[in-house]
C-alpha positions as a Markdown table, in Angstrom:
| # | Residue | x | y | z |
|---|---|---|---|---|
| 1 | Unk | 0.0 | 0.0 | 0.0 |
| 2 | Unk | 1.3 | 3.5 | -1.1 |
| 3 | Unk | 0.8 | 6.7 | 1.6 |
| 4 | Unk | -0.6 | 8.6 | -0.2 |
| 5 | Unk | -0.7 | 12.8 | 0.4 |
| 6 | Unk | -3.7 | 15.2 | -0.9 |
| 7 | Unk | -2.1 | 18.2 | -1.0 |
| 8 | Unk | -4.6 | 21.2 | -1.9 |
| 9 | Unk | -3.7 | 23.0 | -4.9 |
| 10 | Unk | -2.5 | 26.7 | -3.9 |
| 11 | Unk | -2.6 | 28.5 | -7.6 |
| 12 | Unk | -6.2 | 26.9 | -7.7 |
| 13 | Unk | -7.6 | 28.8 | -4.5 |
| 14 | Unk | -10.5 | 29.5 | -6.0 |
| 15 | Unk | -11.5 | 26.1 | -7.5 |
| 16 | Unk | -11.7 | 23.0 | -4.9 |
| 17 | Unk | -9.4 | 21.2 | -7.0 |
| 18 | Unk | -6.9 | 18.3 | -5.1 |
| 19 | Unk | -3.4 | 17.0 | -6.1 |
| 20 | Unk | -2.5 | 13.2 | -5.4 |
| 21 | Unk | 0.7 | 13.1 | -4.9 |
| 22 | Unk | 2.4 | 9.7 | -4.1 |
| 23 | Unk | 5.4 | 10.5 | -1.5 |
| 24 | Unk | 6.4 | 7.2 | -0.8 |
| 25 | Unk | 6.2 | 2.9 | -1.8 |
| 26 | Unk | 6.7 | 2.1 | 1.8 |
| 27 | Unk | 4.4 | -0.3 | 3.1 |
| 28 | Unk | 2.5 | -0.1 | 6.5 |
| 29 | Unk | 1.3 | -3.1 | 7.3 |
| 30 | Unk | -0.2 | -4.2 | 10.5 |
| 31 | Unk | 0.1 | -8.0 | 11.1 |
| 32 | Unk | -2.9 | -9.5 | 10.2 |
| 33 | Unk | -5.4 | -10.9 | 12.6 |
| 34 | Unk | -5.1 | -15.0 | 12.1 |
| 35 | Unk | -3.0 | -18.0 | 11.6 |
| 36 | Unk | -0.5 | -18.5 | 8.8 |
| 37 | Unk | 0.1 | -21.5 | 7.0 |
| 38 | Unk | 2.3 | -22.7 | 3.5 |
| 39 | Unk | 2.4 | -18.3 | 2.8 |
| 40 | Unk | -1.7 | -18.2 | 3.2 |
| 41 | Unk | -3.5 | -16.8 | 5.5 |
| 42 | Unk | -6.3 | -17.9 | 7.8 |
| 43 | Unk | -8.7 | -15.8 | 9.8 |
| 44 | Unk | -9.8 | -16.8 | 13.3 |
| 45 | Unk | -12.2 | -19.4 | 13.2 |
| 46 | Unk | -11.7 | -20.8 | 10.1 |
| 47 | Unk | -10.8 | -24.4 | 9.4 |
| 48 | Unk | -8.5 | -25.6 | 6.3 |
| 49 | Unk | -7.2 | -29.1 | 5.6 |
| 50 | Unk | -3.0 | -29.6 | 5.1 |
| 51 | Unk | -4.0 | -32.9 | 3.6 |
| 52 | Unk | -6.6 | -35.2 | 3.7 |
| 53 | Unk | -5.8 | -36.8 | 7.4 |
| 54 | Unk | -4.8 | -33.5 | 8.7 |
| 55 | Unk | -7.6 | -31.0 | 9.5 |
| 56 | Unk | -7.0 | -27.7 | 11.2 |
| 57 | Unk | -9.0 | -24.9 | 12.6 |
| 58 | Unk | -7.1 | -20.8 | 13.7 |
| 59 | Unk | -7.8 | -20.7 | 17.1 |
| 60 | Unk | -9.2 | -17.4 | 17.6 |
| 61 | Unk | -7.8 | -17.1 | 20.9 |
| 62 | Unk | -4.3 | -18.0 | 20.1 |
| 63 | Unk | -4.7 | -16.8 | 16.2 |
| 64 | Unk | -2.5 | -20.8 | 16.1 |
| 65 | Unk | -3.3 | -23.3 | 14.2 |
| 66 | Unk | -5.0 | -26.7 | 16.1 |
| 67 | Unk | -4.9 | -29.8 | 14.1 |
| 68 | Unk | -6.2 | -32.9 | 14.7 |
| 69 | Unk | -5.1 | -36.2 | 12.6 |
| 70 | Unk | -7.5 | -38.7 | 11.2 |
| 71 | Unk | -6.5 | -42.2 | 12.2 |
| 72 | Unk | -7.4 | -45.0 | 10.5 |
| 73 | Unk | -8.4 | -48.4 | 11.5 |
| 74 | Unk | -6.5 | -51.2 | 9.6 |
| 75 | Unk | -9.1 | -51.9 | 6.6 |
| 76 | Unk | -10.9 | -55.2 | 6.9 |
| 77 | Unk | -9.5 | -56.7 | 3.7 |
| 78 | Unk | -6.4 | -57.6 | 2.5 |
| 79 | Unk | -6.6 | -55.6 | -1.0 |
| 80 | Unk | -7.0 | -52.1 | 0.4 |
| 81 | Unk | -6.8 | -49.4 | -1.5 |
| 82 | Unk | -6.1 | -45.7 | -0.9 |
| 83 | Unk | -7.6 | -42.9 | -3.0 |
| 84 | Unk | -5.0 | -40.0 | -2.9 |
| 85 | Unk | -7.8 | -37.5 | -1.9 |
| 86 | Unk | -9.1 | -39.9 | 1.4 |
| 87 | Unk | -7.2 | -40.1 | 4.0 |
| 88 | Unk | -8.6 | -43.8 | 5.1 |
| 89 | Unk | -7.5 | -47.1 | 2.7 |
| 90 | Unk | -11.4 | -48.4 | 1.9 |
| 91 | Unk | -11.9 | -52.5 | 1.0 |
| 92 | Unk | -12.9 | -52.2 | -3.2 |
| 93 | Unk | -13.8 | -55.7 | -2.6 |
| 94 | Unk | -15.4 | -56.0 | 0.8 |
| 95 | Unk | -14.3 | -57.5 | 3.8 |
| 96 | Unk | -11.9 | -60.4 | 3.4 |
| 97 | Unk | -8.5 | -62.5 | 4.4 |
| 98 | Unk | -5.7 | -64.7 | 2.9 |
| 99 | Unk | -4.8 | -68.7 | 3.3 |
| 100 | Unk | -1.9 | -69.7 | 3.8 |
| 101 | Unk | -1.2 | -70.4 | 0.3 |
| 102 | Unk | -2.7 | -66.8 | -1.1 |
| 103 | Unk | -6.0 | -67.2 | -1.9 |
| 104 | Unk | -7.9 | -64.4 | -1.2 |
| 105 | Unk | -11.7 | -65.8 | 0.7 |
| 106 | Unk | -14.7 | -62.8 | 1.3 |
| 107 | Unk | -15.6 | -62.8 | 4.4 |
| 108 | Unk | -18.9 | -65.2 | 5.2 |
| 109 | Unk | -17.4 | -67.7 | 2.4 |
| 110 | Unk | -16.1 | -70.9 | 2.9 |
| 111 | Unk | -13.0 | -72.0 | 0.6 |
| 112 | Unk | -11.6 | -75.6 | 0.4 |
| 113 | Unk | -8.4 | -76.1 | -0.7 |
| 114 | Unk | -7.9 | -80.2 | -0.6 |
| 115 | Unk | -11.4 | -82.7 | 0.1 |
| 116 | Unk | -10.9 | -82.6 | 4.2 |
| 117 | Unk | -10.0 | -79.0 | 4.7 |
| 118 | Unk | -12.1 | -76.0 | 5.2 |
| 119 | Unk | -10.8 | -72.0 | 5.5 |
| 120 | Unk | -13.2 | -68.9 | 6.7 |
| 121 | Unk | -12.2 | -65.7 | 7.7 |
| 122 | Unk | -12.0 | -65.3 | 11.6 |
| 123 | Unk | -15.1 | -63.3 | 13.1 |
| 124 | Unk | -14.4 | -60.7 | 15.7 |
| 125 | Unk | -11.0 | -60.0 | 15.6 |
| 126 | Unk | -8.8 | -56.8 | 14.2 |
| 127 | Unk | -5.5 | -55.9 | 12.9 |
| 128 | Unk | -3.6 | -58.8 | 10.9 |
| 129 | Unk | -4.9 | -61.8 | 12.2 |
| 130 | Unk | -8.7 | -60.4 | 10.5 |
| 131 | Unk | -7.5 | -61.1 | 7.5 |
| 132 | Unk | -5.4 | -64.5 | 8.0 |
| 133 | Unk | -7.9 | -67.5 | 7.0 |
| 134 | Unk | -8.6 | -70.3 | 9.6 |
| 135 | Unk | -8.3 | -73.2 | 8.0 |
| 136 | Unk | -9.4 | -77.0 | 9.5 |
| 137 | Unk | -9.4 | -80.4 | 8.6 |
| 138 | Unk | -12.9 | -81.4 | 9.0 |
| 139 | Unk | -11.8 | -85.4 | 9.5 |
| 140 | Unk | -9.7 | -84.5 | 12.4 |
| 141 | Unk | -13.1 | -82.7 | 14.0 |
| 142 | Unk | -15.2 | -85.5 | 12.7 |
| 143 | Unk | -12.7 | -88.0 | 14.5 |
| 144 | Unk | -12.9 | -85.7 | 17.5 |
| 145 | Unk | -16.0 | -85.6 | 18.0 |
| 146 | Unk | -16.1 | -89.4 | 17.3 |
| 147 | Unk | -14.0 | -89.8 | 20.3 |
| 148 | Unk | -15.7 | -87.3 | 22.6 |
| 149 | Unk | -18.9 | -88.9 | 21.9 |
| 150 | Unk | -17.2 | -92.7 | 23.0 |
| 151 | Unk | -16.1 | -91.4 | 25.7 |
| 152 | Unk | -19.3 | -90.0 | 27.0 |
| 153 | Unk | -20.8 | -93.4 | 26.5 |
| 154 | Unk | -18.1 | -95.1 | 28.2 |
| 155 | Unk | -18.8 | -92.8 | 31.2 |
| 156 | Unk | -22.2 | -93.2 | 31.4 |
| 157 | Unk | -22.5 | -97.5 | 30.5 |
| 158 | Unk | -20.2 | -97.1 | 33.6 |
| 159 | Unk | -22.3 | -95.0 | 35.6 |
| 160 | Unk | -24.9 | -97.5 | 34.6 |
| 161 | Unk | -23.1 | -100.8 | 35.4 |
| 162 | Unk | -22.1 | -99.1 | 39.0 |
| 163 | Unk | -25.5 | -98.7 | 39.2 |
| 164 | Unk | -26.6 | -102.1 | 38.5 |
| 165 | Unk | -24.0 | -103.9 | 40.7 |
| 166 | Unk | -24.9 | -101.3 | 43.9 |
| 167 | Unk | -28.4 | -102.5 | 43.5 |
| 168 | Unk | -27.4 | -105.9 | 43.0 |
């Protein structure tokens, strides 16, 4: 801003004519009211975004900048993808996890890899191990359950023949 100085011209008495006469290119500046950021210039109250996790509002009370930082939960999926313009990687796919061997099962869905072996994604659970497949040989469970079920007979038939020879 140029100062500027009006002076009133003297052989024009009669007429009110005025002279602008620029004395100076000094700048007066007063510092402005507000927070400054990357050479821009933010007025109290107002919010701006340094990127898309980063959101900041000039404090009017400080005339600072307060930020706060967007963070992210790991995604659900093991094929996240992040858009440059969202601060969060999103699932294009939906939620899913990985065998062992690299295929890739959506959550809900059963894969089998051999005749005897079954893989889901785990249910409740975050971070890596959400998107590691569980996989199981259903013979072993079958044979398991096989053997939990003797055994259960065998306790009661012995329950029974205790029974038997008490009354006996």
């Amino acid at each position: 801003m140029a100062i500027l100085v009006l002076l009133i011209c003297g052989l024009c008495a009669g007429s009110n004519a005025v002279d602008i006469h620029v004395i100076s290119n000094t700048k007066l500046s007063t510092p402005p009211q507000g927070c400054q950021w990357n050479g821009k210039w933010y007025m109290p109250g107002e919010e701006m975004q340094k990127n898309p996790c980063e959101h900041c509002t000039c404090d009017p009370g400080t005339a600072q900048l307060i930020c706060y930082v967007i963070d992210c939960a790991m995604p659900p999926c093991v094929d996240a993808v992040q858009a440059p313009d969202q601060c969060c990687a999103v699932c294009p796919n939906g939620a899913n996890c990985r065998t062992k061997n690299g295929t890739v099962i959506k959550a809900g869905h059963a894969y089998k890899p051999d005749l005897f072996t079954t893989c889901r994604c785990p249910e409740n659970r975050f971070g890596f191990e959400a998107t590691t497949a569980i996989c199981y040989d259903e013979h072993m469970l079958v044979s398991h359950a096989s053997r939990s079920f003797a055994a259960v007979l065998v306790s009661i038939v012995s329950v029974l023949v205790a029974l038997v020879v008490s009354t006996v």
